[in-house]
Structure formats: structure tokens, C-alpha cells
C-alpha positions as CSV (number, residue, x, y, z in Angstrom):
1,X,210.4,-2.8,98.5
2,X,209.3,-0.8,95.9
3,X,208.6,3.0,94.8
4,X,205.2,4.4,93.4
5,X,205.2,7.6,92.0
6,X,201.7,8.6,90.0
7,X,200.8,11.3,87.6
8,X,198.2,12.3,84.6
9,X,195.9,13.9,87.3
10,X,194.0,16.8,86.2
11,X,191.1,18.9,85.7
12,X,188.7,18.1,83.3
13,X,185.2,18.8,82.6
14,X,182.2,16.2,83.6
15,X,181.9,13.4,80.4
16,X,185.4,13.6,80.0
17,X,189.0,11.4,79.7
18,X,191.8,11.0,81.8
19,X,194.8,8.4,82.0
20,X,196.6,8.3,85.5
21,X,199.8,6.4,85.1
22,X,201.6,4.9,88.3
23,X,205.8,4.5,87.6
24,X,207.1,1.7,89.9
25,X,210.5,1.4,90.8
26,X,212.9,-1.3,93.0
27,X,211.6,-4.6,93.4
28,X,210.3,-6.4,90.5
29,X,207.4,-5.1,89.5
30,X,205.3,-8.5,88.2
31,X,205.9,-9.7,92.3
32,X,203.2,-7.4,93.4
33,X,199.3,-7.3,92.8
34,X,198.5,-3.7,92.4
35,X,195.3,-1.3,93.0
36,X,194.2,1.7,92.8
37,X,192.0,3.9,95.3
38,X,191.0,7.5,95.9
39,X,190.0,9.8,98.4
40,X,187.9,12.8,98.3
41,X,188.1,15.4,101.5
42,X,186.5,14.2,104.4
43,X,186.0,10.8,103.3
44,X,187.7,7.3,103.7
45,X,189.8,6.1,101.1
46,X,188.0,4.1,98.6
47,X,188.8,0.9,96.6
48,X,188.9,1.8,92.8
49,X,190.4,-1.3,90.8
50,X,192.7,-3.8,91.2
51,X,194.8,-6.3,88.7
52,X,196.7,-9.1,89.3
53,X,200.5,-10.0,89.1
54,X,200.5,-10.8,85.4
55,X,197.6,-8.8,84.5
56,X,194.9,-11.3,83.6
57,X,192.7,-10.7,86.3
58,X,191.3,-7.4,87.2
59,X,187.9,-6.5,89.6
60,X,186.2,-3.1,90.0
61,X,184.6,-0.6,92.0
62,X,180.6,-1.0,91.3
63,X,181.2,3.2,90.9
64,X,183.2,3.2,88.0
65,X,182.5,0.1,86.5
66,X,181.9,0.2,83.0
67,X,183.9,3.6,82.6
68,X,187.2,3.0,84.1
69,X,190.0,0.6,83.0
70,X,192.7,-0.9,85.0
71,X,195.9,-2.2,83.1
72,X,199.5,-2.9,83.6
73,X,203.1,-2.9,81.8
74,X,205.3,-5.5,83.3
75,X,208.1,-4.4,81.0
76,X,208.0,-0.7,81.5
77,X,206.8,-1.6,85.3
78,X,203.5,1.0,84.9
79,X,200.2,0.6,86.2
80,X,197.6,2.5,84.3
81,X,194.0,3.6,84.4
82,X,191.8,4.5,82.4
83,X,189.1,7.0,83.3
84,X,185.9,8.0,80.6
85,X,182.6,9.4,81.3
86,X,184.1,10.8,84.2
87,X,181.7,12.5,86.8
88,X,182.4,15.0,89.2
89,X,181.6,12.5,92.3
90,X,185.1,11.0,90.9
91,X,186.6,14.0,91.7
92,X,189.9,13.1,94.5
93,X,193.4,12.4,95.1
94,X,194.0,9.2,93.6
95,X,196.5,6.4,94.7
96,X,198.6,3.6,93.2
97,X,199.2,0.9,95.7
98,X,201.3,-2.6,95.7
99,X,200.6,-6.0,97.6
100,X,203.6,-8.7,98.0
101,X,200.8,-10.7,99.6
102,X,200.8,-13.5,97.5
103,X,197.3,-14.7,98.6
104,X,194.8,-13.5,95.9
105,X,194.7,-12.7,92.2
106,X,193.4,-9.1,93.5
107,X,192.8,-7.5,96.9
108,X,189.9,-4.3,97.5
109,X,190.3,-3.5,101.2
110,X,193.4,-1.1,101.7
111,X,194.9,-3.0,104.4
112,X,196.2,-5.8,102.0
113,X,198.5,-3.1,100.4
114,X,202.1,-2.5,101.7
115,X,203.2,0.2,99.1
116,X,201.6,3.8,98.5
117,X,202.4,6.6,95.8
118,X,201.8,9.9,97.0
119,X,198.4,10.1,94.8
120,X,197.8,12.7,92.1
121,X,194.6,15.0,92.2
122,X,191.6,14.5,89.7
123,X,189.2,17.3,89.5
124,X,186.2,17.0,87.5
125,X,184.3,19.9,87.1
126,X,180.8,20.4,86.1
């Protein structure tokens, strides 16, 4: 299995940056598919991006297409993503998730993910 630990959440004002950064740890990290989501209070938790094992295939939310960037390390076994122009309807607890599922280059429904982080909060203010 493997261990997800994320972090660069923040607050920051409406038009600006952030770069969450998700540490993975156990299993090797390239075997795994990885996403990110978030969820805002009261609300499901949403599909954000996803990337595939080696990083040559990513997909997006329609929401933050355009502004956000998905990426990976394989060697330093770190997902990343990049966040610009953000709004404050991105404002929510965002997560770092795996999937062993060998299946598909990338995966947007939460279910296909066996491995959570414990999400870091992004605020965006206005």
C-alpha cells in the first residue's frame, strides 16, 4: 500500500497562486495512477485532475481547466498541482489519491481510488 500526506494549502486572495504538493510513501510510487479532488462543506467530493503512471497523460476538471496543472515526480515520488487564477468557488479541503487499478491511463470518479491523504485546506478569499 502506500502513504499520502499533502501540504502547500493556504489562504490566498482571489487571482492568485498556489502549489499543493502530495509526498507518497511505501509502495512504488510509478505503480499507481494518481488524482486529485476536493471538497467544500456540505458538498460531495469533487474530481479535480488526474495523471497517469508515468505522467504522460493527464485529464481535468472542466472547473479548473486552463488554470490548474497536474504533474508528477516519479523520482522524488510527489504529485503536484498547480493552482493560478484561483477563484474563491475553489475554496476546499483538497485531496491526493492513488489507484493500483491498472485499467486506465486516468480515473475521475472517486471510487476507482484505493489510497487517500488527509487533504490540506485552500481558502481563497475575495
Amino acid at each position: 500500500q502506500v502513504q499520502l500526506v499533502e501540504s502547500g494549502g493556504g489562504l490566498v486572495q482571489a487571482g492568485g497562486s498556489l502549489r499543493l504538493a502530495c509526498a507518497a510513501s511505501g509502495r512504488t510510487f510509478s505503480q499507481y495512477v494518481m488524482g486529485w479532488f476536493r471538497q467544500a462543506p456540505g458538498m460531495e467530493r469533487e474530481f479535480v485532475a488526474a495523471i497517469s503512471k508515468i505522467g504522460g497523460v493527464v485529464y481535468y476538471a472542466d472547473s479548473v481547466k486552463g488554470r490548474f496543472t497536474i504533474s508528477r515526480d516519479n523520482a522524488k515520488n510527489t504529485l503536484y498541482l498547480q493552482m493560478n487564477v484561483l477563484k474563491p468557488d475553489d475554496t476546499a479541503v483538497y485531496y491526493c489519491a492513488a489507484a493500483s487499478y491498472s485499467g486506465s491511463y486516468y480515473y475521475t470518479h472517486k471510487s476507482s481510488y484505493d489510497y487517500w491523504g488527509q487533504g490540506t485546506q485552500v481558502t481563497v478569499s475575495s
